[in-house]
C-alpha positions in Angstrom: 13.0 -14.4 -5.1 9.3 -15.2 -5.0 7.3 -11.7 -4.8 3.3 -12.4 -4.2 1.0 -9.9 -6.6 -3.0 -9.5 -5.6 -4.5 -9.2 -9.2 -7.7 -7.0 -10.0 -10.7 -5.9 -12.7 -10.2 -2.6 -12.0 -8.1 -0.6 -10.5 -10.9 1.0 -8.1 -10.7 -2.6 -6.7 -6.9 -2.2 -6.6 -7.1 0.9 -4.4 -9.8 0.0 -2.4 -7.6 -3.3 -1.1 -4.2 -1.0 -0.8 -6.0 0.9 1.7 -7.9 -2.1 3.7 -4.5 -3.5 3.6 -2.3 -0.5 4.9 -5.4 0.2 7.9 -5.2 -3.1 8.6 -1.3 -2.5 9.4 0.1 -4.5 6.8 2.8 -3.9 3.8 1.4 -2.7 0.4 3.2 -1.8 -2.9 1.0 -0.2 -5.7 3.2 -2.3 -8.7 2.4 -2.4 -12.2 1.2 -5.7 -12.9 3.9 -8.3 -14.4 2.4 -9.5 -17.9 3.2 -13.3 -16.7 0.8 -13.3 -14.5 -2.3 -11.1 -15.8 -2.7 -8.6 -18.6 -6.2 -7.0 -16.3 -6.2 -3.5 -15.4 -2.7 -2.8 -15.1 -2.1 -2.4 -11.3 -1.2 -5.3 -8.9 -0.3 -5.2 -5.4 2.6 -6.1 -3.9 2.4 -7.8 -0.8 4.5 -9.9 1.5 3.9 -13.9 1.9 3.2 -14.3 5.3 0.2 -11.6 5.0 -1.4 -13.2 2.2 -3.7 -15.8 4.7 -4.5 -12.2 6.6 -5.1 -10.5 3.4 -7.6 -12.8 2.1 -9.9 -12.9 5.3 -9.9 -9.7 5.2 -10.9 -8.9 1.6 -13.7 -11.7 2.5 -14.5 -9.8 5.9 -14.4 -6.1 3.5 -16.4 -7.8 0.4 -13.1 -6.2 -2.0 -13.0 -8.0 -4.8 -9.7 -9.6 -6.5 -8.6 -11.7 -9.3 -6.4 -14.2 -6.9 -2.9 -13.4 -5.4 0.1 -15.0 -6.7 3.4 -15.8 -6.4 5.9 -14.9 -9.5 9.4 -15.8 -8.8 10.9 -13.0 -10.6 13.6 -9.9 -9.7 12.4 -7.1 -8.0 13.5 -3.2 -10.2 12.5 -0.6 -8.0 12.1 1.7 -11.5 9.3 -0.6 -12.5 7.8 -2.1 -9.5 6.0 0.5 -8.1 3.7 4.0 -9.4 5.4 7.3 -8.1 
């Protein structure tokens, strides 16, 4: 299954997007980020697919930076996939 990652510099950028994302009404997982994809500053967000158009206008609209969001086809272990 195909999970979609937003990417950051830092993770100040990766909080500041979790919280524009969850105002904005949409789904948000604080994940570690998965080495295939990016060894930046450790935190990726989860988000789901059909979002992503929605996520990107608004990180233009909110001037919050990001690496790029991407889609890694990989299995999803709750014990690693998110900070708790």
């Amino acid at each position: 299954m195909k999970h979609y990652y937003i990417l950051f510099d830092t993770h100040t950028d990766g909080l500041s997007m979790y919280r524009a994302v969850k105002a904005a009404g949409m789904y948000a997982q604080i994940s570690p980020t998965p080495r295939e994809l990016s060894v930046c500053c450790g935190i990726s967000l989860l988000v789901h697919e059909e979002d992503v158009d929605r996520i990107k206008e608004l990180a233009e609209d909110q001037d919050l930076p990001y690496i790029r969001i991407e889609g890694l086809d990989n299995e999803f272990n709750s014990q690693r996939h998110q900070y708790g």
